[in-house]
C-alpha positions in Angstrom: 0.0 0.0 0.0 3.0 2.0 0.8 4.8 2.1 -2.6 1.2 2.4 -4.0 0.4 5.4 -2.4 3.9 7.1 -3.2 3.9 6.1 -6.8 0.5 7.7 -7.1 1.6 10.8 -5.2 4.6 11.2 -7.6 1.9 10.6 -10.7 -0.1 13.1 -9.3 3.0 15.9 -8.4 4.1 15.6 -12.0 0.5 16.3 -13.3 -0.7 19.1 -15.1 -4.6 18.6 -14.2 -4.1 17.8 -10.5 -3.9 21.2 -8.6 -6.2 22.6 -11.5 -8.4 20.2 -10.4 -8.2 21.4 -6.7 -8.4 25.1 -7.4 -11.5 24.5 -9.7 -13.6 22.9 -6.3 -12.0 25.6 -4.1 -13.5 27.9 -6.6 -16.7 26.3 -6.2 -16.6 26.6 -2.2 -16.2 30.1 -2.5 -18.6 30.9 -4.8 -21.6 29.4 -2.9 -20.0 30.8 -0.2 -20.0 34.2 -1.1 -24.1 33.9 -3.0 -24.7 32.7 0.6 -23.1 36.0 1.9 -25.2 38.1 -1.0 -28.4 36.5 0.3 -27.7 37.7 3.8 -26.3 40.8 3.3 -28.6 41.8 0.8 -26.5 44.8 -1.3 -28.8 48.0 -2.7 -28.4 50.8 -4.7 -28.8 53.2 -1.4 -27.4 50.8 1.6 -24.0 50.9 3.1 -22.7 48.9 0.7 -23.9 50.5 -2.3 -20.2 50.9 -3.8 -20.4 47.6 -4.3 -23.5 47.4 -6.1 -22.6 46.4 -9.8 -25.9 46.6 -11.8 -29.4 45.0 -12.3 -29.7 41.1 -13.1 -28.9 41.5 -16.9 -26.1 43.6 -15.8 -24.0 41.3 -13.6 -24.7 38.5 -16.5 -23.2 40.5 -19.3 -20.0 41.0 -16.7 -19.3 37.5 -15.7 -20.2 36.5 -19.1 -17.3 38.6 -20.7 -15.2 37.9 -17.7 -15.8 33.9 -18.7 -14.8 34.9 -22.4 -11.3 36.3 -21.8 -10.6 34.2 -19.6 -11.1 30.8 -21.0 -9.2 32.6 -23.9 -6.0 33.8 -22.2 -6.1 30.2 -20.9 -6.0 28.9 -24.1 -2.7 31.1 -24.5 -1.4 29.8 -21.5 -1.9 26.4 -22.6 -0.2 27.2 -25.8 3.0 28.4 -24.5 3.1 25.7 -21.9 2.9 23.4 -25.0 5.4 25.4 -26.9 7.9 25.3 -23.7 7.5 21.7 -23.3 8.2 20.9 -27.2 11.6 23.1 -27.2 12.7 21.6 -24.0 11.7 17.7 -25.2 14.5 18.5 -28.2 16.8 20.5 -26.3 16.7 19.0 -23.0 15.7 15.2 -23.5 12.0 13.6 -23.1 13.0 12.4 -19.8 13.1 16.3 -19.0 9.1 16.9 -19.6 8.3 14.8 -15.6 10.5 18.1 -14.5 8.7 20.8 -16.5 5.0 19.2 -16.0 5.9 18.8 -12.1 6.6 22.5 -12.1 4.4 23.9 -9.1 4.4 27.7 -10.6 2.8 26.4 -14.3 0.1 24.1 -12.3 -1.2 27.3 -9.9 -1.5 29.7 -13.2 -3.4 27.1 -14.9 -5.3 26.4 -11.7 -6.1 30.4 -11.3 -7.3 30.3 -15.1 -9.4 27.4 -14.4 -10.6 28.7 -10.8 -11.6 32.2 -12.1 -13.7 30.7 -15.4 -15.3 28.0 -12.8 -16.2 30.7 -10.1 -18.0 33.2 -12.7 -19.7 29.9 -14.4 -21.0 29.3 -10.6 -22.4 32.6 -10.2 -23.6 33.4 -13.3 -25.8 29.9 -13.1 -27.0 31.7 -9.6 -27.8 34.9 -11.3 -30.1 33.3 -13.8 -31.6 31.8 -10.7 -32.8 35.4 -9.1 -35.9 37.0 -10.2 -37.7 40.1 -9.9 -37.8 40.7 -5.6 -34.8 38.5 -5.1 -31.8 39.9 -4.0 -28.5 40.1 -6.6 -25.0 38.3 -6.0 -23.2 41.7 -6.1 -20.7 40.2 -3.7 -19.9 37.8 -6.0 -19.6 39.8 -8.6 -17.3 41.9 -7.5 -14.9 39.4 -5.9 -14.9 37.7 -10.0 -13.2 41.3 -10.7 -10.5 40.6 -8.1 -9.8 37.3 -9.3 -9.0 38.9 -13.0 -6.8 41.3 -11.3 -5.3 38.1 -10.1 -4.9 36.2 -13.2 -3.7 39.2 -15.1 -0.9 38.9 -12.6 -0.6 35.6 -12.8 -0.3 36.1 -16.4 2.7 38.3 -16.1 5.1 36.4 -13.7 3.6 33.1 -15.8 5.4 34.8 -19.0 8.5 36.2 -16.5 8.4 32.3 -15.6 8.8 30.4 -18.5 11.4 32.6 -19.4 13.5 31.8 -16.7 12.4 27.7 -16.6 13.6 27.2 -20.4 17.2 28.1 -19.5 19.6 25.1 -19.2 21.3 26.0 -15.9 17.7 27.0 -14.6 16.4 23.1 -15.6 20.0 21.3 -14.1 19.2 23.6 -10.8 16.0 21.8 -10.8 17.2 18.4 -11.6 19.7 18.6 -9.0 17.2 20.3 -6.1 15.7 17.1 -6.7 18.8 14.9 -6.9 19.5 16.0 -3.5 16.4 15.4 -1.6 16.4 12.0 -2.9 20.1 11.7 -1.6 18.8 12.4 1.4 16.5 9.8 1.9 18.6 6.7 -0.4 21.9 7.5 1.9 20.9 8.7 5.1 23.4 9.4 7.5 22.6 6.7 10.0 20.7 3.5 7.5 17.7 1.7 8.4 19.3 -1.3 8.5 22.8 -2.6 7.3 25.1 -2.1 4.4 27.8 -4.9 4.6 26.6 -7.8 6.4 27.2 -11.7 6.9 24.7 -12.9 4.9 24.5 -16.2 2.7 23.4 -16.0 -0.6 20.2 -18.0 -1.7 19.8 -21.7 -1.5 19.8 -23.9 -4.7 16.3 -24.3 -3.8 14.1 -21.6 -2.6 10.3 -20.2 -3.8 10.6 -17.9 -6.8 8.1 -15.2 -7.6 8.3 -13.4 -11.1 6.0 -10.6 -12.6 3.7 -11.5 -15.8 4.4 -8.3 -17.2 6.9 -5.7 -18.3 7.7 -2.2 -16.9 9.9 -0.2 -14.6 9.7 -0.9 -11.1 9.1 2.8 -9.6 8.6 1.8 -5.8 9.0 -1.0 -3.1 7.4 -1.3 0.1 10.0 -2.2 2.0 8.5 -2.5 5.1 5.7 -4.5 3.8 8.1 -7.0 2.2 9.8 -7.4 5.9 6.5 -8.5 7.2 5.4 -11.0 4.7 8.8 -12.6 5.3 8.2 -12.7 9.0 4.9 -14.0 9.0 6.2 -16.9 6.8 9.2 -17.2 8.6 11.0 -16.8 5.3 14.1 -14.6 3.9 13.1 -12.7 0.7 16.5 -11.8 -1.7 15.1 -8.9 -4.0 16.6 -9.0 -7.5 16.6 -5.6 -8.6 15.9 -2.0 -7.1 13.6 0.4 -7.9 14.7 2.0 -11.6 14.9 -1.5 -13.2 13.0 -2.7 -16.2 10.9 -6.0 -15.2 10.8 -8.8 -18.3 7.8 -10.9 -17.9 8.6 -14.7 -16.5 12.0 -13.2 -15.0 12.4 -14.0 -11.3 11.8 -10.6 -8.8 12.3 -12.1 -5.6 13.6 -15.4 -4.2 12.4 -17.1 -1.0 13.6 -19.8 1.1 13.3 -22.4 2.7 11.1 -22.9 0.2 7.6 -24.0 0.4 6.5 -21.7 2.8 4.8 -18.7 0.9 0.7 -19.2 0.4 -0.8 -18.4 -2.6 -2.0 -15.0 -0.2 1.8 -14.1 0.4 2.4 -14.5 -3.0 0.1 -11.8 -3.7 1.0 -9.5 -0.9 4.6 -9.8 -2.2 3.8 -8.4 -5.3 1.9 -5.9 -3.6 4.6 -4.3 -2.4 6.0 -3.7 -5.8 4.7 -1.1 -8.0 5.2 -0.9 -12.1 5.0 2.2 -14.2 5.5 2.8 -17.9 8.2 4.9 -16.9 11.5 5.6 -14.4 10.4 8.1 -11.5 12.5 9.5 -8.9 10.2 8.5 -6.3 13.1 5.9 -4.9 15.5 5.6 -7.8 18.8 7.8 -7.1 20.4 7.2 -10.3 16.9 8.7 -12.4 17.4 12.3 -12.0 21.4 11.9 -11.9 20.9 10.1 -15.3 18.5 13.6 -16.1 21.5 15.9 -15.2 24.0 13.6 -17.3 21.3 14.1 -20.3 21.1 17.5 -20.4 25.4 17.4 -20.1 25.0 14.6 -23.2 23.0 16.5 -25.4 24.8 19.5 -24.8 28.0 18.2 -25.9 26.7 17.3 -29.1 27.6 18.6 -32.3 24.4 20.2 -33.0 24.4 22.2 -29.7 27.8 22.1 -28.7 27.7 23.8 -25.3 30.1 22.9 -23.3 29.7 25.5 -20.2 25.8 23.7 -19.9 27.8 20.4 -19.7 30.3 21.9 -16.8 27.3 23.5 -15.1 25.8 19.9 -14.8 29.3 18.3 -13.8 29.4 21.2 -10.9 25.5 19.8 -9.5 26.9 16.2 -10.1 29.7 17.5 -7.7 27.7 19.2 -5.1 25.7 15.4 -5.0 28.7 13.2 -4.4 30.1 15.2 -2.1 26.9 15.0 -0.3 27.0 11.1 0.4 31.3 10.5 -0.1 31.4 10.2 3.7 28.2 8.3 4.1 27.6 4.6 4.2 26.0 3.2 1.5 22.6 2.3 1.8 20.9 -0.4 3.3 21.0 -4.2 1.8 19.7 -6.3 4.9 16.4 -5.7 7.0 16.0 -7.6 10.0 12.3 -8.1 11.8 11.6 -6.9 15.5 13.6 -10.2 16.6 17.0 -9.2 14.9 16.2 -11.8 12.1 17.2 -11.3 8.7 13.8 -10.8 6.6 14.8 -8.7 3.6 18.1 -8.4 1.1 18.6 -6.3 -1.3 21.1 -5.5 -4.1 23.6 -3.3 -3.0 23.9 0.4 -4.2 27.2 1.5 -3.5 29.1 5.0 -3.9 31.5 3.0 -7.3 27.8 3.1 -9.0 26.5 6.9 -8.6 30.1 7.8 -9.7 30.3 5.7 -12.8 27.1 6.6 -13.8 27.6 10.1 -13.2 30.6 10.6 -15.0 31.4 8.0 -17.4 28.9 9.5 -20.3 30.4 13.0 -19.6 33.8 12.0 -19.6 33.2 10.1 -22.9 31.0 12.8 -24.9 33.4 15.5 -23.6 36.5 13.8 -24.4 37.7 16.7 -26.2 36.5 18.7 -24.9 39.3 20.7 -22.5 36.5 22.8 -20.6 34.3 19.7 -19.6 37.9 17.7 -18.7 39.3 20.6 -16.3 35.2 20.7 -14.9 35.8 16.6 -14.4 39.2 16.8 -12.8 38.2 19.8 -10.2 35.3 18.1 -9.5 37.1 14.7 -8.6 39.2 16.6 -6.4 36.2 18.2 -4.5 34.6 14.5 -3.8 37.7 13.3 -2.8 38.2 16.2 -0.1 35.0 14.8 1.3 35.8 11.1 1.3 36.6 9.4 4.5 37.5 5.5 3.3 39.4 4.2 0.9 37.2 2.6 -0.8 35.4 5.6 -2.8 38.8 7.5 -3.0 40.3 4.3 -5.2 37.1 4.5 -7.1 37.6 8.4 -8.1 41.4 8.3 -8.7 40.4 5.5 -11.2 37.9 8.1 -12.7 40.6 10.3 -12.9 43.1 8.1 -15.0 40.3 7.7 -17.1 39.5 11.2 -18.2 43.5 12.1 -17.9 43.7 9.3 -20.8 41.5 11.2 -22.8 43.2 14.5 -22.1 46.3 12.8 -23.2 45.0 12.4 -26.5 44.8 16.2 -27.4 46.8 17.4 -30.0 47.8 20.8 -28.1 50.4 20.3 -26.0 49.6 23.3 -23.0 46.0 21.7 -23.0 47.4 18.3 -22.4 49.6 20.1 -19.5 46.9 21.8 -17.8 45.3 18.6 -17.9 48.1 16.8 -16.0 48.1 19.5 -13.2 44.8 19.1 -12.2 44.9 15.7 -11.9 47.6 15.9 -10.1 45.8 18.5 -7.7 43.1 15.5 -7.7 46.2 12.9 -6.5 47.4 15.5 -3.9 43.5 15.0 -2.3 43.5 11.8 -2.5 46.5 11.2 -0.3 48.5 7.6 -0.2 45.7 5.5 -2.3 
């Protein structure tokens, strides 16, 4: 139910009708609120409140009618550029990019405000048809449908202010990486839920296997829920994959033993705690929106762009995100139950795998590249600063030979030099590895 919920929370984040959707019936609310207010306050030409008396019935119709008019047309224009925005980005940024610009809060409240202020009027202009002659007007109403034009005409104007800002490259990699980071946070916490480098045999020659009839990514895992399955059966559960990876139909997805103890019920609550998408989301998988960052570094680099200072911006966010979980353990691979016994192991997701990932596409699309290979070097150095085992500091000086090996391949000399001082700048960090 758990991986359920979040994968439908992340569908409905990266949605374009969702808050829409919620502004439209908070439009509603208001709008009987407010005719509610108009029948007890009861506004006249002559009262206290006759400044905000608008007109007789045909009068407030006419109003909210061409208030309804412009505005379902300027949403129209919104839509358009929205669709225009999305279009450039999909061949300048990469498909993958649209989850980012679709999940964008700002784009989902102007379209909401659009869609609240035509739903509101539509409410109150159905109640003015309702009032005859001796029955008091909604002036209330009508007036507050002025204020929410003033509204969207401002929403309109920092809408325009910003998409002009979201369809700039460092603008999208800030975003990718705001995300990167928050996921980080909760893949390679500083203290896991559980541990990274245990005792643990691997599965028996015979143990229960359980396999998916269909294919698609798996986008989250109920961790939790899988630990109590295993415990009710008494069982240890090896996962085969992690969340990011593609499922092929008859393919085993988790392994059981001893075997013979899962029910045709555990079965299904097993599976239960996977969910399946047509599509990678970020909701658990790390490497998705670092493999977003690396994308927009890709197509930058390539001959038909062929900017190289959006690549190093990317390579400086990739930095900032190793160097956020170099001196953290890597995450959990074994669960244990309230007992202490082992219930749940999973593949391991070390720091060697975010780094190759990160920086083996970069370092071969910007091979020659000397900007993007300086960007690299400096950025190898920063991660190792941070690094507190030996393990990950072996794992970046071997990412360092790598791109130096390119470097060495340039054909001017004082480039290739350059080269060679800042990876030895990146040895000097490393110390005695």
């Amino acid at each position: 139910m758990k991986a359920w919920l979040e994968s439908i929370w992340e569908s409905l984040r990266t949605s374009f009708w969702f808050v829409p959707a919620i502004m439209g019936f908070a439009a509603i609310g208001l709008a009987v609120g407010l005719i509610l207010l108009d029948g007890w306050v009861g506004i006249t030409p002559h009262g206290g409140w006759a400044w905000l008396h608008i007109g007789e019935r045909e009068d407030l119709r006419g109003v909210l009618a061409a208030i309804m008019s412009a505005v379902i047309t300027v949403l129209a224009v919104v839509f358009s550029i929205t669709i225009a925005t999305l279009t450039m980005a999909v061949g300048q940024l990469g498909p993958r990019l649209l989850r980012t610009f679709m999940g964008d809060r700002v784009n989902q409240i102007v379209l909401g405000t659009f869609v609240a202020t035509f739903v509101y009027c539509l409410v109150v202009l159905h109640a003015v048809g309702k009032f005859g002659e001796g029955y008091i007007l909604p002036h209330i109403s009508t007036f507050a449908a002025f204020v929410l034009v003033l509204i969207s005409v401002g929403m309109l104007v920092f809408f325009l202010h910003h998409v002009a800002i979201a369809i700039q490259a460092p603008q999208v990699a800030y975003s990718v990486a705001r995300e990167l980071n928050v996921i980080l946070e909760d893949v390679f916490p500083e203290q896991p839920d559980g541990e990274n480098h245990p005792a643990v045999d691997p599965p028996p020659a015979t143990v229960d296997i359980i396999s998916v009839k269909h294919s698609g990514y798996l986008e989250t895992v109920d961790f939790g829920g899988l630990v109590e399955v295993a415990q009710r059966c008494d069982v240890v559960i090896w996962m085969e994959g992690r969340p990011g990876m593609f499922a092929i139909p008859e393919r085993p997805l988790v392994r059981a033993a001893p075997a013979g103890r899962l029910d045709d019920k555990a079965r299904k609550q097993i599976l239960a705690c996977f969910h399946w998408g047509p599509r990678r989301t970020a909701a658990q998988d790390v490497l998705f929106p670092l493999q977003e960052l690396v994308e927009i570094a890709a197509r930058a680099l390539s001959t038909g762009i062929n900017d190289p200072t959006t690549a190093v911006t990317c390579v400086h966010h990739l930095t900032a995100a190793l160097c956020r979980i170099a001196g953290r353990p890597a995450p959990a691979t074994v669960r244990r139950d309230e007992e202490g016994a082992v219930r749940l192991v999973t593949p391991p997701l070390v720091f060697a795998d975010v780094c190759d990932a990160a920086f083996d596409p970069i370092r071969t699309y910007g091979r020659s590249h000397p900007l993007v290979t300086a960007a690299l070097l400096d950025g190898l150095a920063d991660i190792a600063a941070c690094c507190t085992d030996d393990e990950p500091r072996a794992v970046l000086r071997e990412h360092g030979r790598r791109v130096l090996g390119n470097a060495r391949e340039w054909p001017d000399a004082s480039d290739r030099a350059r080269a060679e001082e800042r990876f030895e700048t990146l040895r000097s960090a490393l110390g005695d590895v």
